[in-house]
Every structure is written in structure tokens, then in C-alpha cells.
C-alpha positions in Angstrom: 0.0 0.0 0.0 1.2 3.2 -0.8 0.3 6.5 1.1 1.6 9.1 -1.6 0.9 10.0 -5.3 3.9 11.3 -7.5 2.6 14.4 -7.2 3.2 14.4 -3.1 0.0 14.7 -2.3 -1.3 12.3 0.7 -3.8 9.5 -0.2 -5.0 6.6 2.1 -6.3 3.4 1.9 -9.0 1.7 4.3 -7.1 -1.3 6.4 -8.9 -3.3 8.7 -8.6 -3.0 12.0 -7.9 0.9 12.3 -10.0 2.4 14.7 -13.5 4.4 13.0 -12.6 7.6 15.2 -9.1 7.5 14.4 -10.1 6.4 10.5 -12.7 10.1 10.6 -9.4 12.5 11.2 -6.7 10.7 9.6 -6.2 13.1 7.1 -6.3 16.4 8.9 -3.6 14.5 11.2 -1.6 13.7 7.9 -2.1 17.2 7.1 0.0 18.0 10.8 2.5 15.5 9.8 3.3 17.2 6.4 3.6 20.6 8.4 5.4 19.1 10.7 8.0 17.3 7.6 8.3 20.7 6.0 9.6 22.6 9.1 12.4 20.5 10.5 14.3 21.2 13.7 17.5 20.2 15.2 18.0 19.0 18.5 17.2 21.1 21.0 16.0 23.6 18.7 12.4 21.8 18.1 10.5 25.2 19.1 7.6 25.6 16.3 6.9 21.5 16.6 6.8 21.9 20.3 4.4 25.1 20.1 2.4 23.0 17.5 2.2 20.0 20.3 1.1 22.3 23.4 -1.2 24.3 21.0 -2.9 21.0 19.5 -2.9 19.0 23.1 -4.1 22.3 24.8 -7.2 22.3 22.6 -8.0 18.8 23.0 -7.8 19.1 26.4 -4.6 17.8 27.9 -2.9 19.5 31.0 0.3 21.0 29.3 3.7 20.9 30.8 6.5 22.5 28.9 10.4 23.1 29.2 11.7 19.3 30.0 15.1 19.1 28.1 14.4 22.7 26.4 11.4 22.1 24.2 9.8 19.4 25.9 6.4 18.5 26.1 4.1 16.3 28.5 0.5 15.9 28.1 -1.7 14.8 30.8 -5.4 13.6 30.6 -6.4 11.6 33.9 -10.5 10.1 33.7 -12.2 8.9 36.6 -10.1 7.6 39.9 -8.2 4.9 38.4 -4.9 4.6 40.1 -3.3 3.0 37.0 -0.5 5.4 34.7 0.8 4.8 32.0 3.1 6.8 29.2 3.5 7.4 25.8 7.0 8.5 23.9 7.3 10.6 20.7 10.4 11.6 19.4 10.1 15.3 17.5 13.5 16.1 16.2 14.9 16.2 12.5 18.6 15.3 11.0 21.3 17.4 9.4 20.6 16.0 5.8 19.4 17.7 3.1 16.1 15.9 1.7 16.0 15.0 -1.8 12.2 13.4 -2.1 10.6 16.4 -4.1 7.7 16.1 -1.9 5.1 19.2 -1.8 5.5 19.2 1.6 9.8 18.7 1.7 11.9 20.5 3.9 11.8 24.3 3.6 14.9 24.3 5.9 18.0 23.7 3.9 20.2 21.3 5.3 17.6 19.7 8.0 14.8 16.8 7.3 12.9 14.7 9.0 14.6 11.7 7.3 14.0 9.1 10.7 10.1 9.4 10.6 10.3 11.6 13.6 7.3 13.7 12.1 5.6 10.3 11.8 5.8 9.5 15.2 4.7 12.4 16.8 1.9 13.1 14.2 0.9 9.2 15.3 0.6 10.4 18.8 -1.0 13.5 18.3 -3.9 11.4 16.1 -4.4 9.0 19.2 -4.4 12.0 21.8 -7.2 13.9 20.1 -9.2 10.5 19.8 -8.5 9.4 23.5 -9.6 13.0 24.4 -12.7 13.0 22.5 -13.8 9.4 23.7 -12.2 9.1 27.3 -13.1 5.6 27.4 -10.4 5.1 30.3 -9.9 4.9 33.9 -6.7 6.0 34.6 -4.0 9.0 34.2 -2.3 8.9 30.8 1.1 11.1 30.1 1.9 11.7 26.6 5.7 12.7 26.0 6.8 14.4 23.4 10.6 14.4 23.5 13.4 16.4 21.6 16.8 15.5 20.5 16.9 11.6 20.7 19.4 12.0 17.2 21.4 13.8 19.1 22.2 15.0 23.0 20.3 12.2 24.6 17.4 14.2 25.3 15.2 11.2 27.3 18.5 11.2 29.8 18.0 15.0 29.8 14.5 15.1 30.4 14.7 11.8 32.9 17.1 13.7 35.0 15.2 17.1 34.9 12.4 15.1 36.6 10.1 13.5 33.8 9.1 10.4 36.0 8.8 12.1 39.3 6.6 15.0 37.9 4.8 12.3 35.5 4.7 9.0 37.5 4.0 6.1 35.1 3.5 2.0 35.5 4.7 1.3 32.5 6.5 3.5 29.2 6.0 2.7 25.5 7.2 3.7 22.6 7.5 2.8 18.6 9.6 3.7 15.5 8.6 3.1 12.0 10.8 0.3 9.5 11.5 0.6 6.6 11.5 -3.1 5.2 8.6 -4.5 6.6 5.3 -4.7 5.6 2.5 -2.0 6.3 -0.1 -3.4 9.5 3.5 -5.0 10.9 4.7 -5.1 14.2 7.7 -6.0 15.8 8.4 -7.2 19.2 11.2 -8.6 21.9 11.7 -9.0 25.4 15.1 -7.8 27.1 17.6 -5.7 24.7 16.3 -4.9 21.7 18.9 -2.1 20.4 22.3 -1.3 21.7 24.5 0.6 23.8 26.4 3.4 21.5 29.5 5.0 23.0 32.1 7.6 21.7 35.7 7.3 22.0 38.4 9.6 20.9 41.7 8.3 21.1 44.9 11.3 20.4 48.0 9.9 19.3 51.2 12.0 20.8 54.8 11.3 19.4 57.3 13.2 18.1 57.3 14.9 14.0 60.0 14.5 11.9 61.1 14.6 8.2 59.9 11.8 6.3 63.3 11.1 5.1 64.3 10.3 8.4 62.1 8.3 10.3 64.6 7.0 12.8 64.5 10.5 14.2 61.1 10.6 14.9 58.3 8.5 17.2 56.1 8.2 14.4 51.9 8.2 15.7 50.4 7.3 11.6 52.5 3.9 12.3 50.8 3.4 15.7 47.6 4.3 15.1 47.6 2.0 12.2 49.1 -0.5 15.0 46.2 0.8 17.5 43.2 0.4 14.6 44.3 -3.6 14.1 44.7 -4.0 18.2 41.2 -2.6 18.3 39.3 -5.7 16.8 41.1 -8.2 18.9 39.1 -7.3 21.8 35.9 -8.1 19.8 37.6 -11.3 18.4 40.1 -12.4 21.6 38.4 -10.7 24.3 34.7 -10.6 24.0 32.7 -14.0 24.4 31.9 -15.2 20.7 28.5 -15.5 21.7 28.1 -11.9 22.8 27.9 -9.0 20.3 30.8 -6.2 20.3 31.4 -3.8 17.8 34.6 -1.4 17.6 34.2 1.1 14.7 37.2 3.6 13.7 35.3 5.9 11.5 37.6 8.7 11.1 41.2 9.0 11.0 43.0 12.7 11.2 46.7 13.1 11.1 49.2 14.5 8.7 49.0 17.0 5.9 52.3 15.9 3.7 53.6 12.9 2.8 57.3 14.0 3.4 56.3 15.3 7.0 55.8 12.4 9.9 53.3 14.1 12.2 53.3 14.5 16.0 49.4 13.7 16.5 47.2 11.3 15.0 43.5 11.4 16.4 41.0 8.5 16.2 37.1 8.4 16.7 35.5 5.1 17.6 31.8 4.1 17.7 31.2 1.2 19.9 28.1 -0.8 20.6 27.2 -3.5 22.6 24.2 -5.7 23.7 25.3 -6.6 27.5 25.6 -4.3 30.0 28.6 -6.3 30.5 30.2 -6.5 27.4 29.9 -2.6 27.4 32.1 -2.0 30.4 34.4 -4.8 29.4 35.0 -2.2 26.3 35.6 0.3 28.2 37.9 -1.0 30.2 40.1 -2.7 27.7 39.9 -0.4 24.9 42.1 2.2 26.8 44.5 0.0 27.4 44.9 -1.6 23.9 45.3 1.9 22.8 47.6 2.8 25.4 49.9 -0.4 25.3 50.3 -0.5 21.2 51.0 3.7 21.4 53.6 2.6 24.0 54.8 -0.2 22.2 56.1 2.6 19.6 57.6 5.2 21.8 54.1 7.1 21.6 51.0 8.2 23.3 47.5 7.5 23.5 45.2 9.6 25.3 41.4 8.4 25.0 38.3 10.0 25.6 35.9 7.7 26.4 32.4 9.4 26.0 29.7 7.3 27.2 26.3 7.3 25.1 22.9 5.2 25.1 23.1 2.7 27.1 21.4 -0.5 25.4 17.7 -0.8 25.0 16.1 -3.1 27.1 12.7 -4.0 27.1 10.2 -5.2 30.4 9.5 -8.9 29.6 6.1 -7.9 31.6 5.1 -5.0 29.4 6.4 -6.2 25.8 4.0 -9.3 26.4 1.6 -6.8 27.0 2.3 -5.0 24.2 2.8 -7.9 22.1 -0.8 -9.4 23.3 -2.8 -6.0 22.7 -1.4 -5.7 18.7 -2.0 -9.7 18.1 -5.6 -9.6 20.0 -6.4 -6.7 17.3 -4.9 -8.1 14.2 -4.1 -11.6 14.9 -0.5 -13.4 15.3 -0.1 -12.5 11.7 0.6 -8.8 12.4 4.2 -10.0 14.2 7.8 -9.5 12.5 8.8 -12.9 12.1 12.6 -13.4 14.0 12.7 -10.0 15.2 16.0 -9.8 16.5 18.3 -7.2 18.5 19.1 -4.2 16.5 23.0 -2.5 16.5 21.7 0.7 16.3 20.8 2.9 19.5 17.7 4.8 21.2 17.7 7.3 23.8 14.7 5.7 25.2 16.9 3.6 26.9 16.7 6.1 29.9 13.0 6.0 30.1 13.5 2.2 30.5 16.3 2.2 33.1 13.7 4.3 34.9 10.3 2.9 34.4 9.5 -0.7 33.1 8.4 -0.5 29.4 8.8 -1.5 25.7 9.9 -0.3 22.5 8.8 -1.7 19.5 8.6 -1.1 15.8 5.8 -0.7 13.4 6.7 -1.6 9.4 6.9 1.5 7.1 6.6 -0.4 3.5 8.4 -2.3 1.5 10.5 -1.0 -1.9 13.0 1.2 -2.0 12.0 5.0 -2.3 9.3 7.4 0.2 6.6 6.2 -2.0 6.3 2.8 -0.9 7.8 3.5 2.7 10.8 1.2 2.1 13.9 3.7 1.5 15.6 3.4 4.7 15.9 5.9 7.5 18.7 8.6 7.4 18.3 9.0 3.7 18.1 12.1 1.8 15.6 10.0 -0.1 13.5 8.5 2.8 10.1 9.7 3.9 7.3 8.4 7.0 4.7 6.3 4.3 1.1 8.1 6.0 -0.3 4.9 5.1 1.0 3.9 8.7 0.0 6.8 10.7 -3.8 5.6 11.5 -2.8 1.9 12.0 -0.3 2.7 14.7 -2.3 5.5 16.4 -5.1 2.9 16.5 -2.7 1.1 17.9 -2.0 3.5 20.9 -5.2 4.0 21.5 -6.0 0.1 22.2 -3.1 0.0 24.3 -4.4 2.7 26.6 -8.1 1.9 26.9 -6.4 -1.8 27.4 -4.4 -0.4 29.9 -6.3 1.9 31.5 -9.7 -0.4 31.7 -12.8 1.2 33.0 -12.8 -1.4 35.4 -9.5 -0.5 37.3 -9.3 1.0 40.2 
């Protein structure tokens, strides 16, 4: 199924299941997704999509909150005196890429796009709040959060520590991201980690410059960060438990501006990911002092920066069966990713989860390869959220709170 013409403009087709209230304002909600697409924001810098949030959520009824991580926004309908709470994650911010679809509604920002579906998400949310608000068939206190930078600057730790989850108590925490790959009406699914940890690490090579001609007279750092680079994947292949994942990434190299001229600095930047908590600080431990024994082993230097980022993702057993059981009650076991398995990328939410049992999930985008059939793949100048997806997965939502949040608790 396809959600756009070639012209850009939005079409949708009917799919069982998808809730009738949710099916009436699908396309005034697609409409606040394409405004949404076409005014990108950086992290941190998600100002107009915040105001659009608090504006929208304020008319529908929501208590507002405002200023969590910067641009921040929770919103917070409680119905009758159930004691039950639950919460709701939307990411809101957009990627330095300049977008390439040639959409109506592309990116009048040069240089920014929403090229991770973040638009889709929170437009997804935004289609279940203003249904839940209309219906209120609940019993219970529901906190939708509406979160900035989780590209960059971790902005669930940011908004974790400024308070979210003593301000906003919740039971349980969900949230979803589209994928490209799998089929429209898909969902996908797994207990304990289901993305990885994702540190930093920049390692500066010290020796001493010399003429090229003479490299007796020098400690040269391009020969031991070349050494350093090889050390590096031992630990994953000599260190690491085969059966545990590990990966040690040099992505970018910077040393030297001649080739007659040996420098006296060589700098490294690693990306390294890991399942296991474990495995993680078995990195960290060891990749400061491969670094630091092969620079040593040449007369050199290594200082390293070891940044830590996202830890890994890991999901409630309790609340993924739970969110497992309310998408296959709705669409049957058929809706399920077949051999969903941990995914090497990261996600912020991992602070939510480290702070409140929850579960984070996917929902398929499409299948193909370019924004008209949902399959081009995130972080693509090419990519776009398929629409086709948005009142299936706020459907979704809503089920999961009225589920949640029965009448009958108390």
C-alpha cells in the first residue's frame, strides 16, 4: 500500500482494524504531519513542533507541561479515579541532511529533514491524543511525552534527570519507530535488549614529528595508530565472548597534511556498541588499554576519551508481552515481524526504560526502496514516514491505553 501520489499529495487506503474515530481524522492529522516534515528542527532547537504540540494537546484538552530538556512537552489527561499510569514517547527532532524526495511538503529548511520518521511518530501520537480526548473511554491517568533531540544530545536522559518520572509518575512506558522493510499493519516485538549501547571514544595519538626522510628520528603516531586500529578488533575477536555481540568502529582517521612530514598527533574516533551491559564495560575497560599499550609499544601516546552514550535498549518482559498481546488480539499473530532480532543501532529511550518498566517496538513503514512505498531506509536524503501507517499505529495506541487503562480499574 502506498500513502503518496507522485505528485506528493497524501492518499489513504482503508485497512482493517484501524479504529473508526481515528479512521474520521486521519487526514487532517496527515495534514499536521506534512507541516510538521516541511519545518524541521535540530536537537534542542524543536521550538515551532513543540508550540504546534502544546497548541494542539491544549485544545484537545490535555494538562500541558513545557520546558523538560528545552522544548519538551508532556501531556496529561487523567479520567475517573483509576490509580493506574501509563506513558506514551514521541520523538520530535529532525537530521542534518538535506532531503531529496521532491515532496510538496519537503523541507523548507535547507540542510535539516525529517529523514527518521520523527514527524511520523509524533503526528501518530497526536492522532491517538485527540481520539482518547474526544472518547475518554479510560480509567486512569495517561502522560503523553513528546521528547526532543533523541538523534542527538540524549534528550530522554536530559529530560529523565530534569524530573520527567517524578513529575509524571507512570507503571509502564511505551514507545514505537517506523521500519522501513517491513510490511504495512506489521509489528515487531522482543523482550530484554532490543537495540544497543552506542559509545564515543576519541583516542589522540602523541609522538614526536619529523622529516619523512628520516624516520629514525622521529616517534612516528600514523604507524601506531595504524598498529592501534588492528589492536582494536582483537578485543571483539580475543576478548569478548563469541557468543556476545561487540562492535569497535574507527570511523575517522585525522593526522598529517604531507607525505614527506611524519606528524606529532594522529586522532581516532571510535563508535562502539554493545548488547550486554557487561560487554559494554568490558569495552571500556580494555579499549584504553589496547590503545595505550600499542601507542607505548612505539615510543608514543595514547590519550582516550571515552564518552559514554545510550546505554542498550532493554525492554520489560512484563510490558512487551503486554504490548505484544494487545497488537496480536487486534490483528491476529499475523501482524508479528517474524525473528525479530536485537538491532545495532541505539535509542535514547533507553533512559526511560532504566527508569520505568516499558517496551519499544517497531511498526513496518513499507516495503521498496524510495518514500513512496515506505521502504527507503531511515537517514536517507531520499527517505520519507509512508502516511499509510499513521492511523494503524495511532489505532494502535489508542487500544493500548483503553487496554491499559480499563474502565474497570481502580
Amino acid at each position: 500500500m502506498s500513502a503518496h501520489t507522485h505528485s506528493g499529495q497524501a492518499t489513504t487506503h482503508h485497512f482493517d482494524g484501524v479504529n473508526p474515530g481515528v479512521h474520521a481524522i486521519t487526514q487532517e492529522m496527515i495534514a499536521v504531519r506534512h507541516q510538521i516534515h516541511a519545518n524541521p528542527e535540530l536537537s534542542l532547537q524543536e521550538h515551532a513542533t513543540s508550540e504546534l504540540v502544546a497548541k494542539l494537546l491544549t485544545q484537545w484538552g490535555y494538562e500541558i507541561h513545557r520546558g523538560l530538556a528545552g522544548t519538551g512537552v508532556v501531556g496529561t489527561l487523567k479520567i475517573g479515579e483509576g490509580t493506574r499510569r501509563v506513558g506514551i514517547r514521541a520523538d520530535m527532532d529532525a537530521l542534518p541532511i538535506h532531503e531529496e524526495t521532491g515532496l510538496e511538503y519537503a523541507s523548507r529548511n535547507p540542510g535539516v529533514m525529517h529523514a527518521c520518521g520523527h514527524d511520523g511518530h509524533t503526528a501518530i501520537l497526536l492522532t491517538a491524543a485527540r481520539h482518547l480526548a474526544q472518547t475518554r473511554e479510560f480509567n486512569g491517568t495517561l502522560h503523553l511525552i513528546f521528547q526532543p533531540a533523541e538523534e542527538r544530545d540524549c534528550g530522554a536522559d536530559i529530560m529523565v534527570k530534569a524530573g520527567l518520572f517524578e513529575m509524571f509518575p507512570c507503571d509502564m512506558v511505551f514507545a514505537l519507530h517506523n521500519m522501513p522493510g517491513a510490511r504495512v499493519g506489521s509489528f515487531g516485538f522482543l523482550s530484554g535488549c532490543f537495540m544497543a549501547s552506542s559509545d564515543t571514544v576519541h583516542i589522540t595519538v602523541r609522538g614526536t614529528g619529523g622529516h619523512g626522510a628520516n624516520p629514525h628520528r622521529a616517534n612516528d603516531t600514523v604507524v601506531a595508530a595504524s598498529h592501534i586500529v588492528l589492536a582494536l578488533q582483537t578485543i571483539v575477536s580475543r576478548n569478548v565472548d563469541p557468543r556476545d555481540t561487540a562492535i569497535i568502529t574507527v570511523g575517522a582517521i585525522h593526522g598529517g597534511e604531507a607525505p614527506n612530514v611524519i606528524p606529532g598527533e594522529v586522532k581516532l574516533t571510535l563508535s562502539v556498541r554493545a548488547f550486554d551491559p557487561a560487554v559494554r564495560d568490558q569495552l571500556q575497560r580494555r579499549i584504553p588499554e589496547v590503545a595505550q599499550g600499542q601507542a607505548a609499544a612505539l615510543q608514543c601516546t595514547a590519550d582516550v576519551d571515552y564518552r559514554l552514550g545510550c546505554p542498550a535498549t532493554i525492554n520489560d518482559d512484563a510490558a512487551t508481552r503486554f504490548a505484544r498481546d494487545v497488537a496480536v488480539e487486534w490483528l491476529g499473530p499475523e501482524c508479528l515481524i517474524d525473528g525479530m532480532r536485537p538491532v545495532t543501532g541505539s535509542e535514547d529511550f533507553s533512559f526511560m526504560l532504566e527508569a520505568v518498566p516499558g517496551s519499544y517496538f517497531i511498526v513496518g513503514n513499507g516495503v521498496g526502496d524510495t518514500h513512496a512505498t515506505g521502504g527507503c531506509m531511515v537517514h536517507n536524503p531520499g527517505y520519507d514516514f509512508n502516511d499509510e501507517v499513521l492511523p494503524i499505529a495511532a489505532s494502535y495506541w489508542v487500544r493500548l491505553v483503553e487496554r491499559y487503562l480499563r474502565p474497570t480499574t481502580s
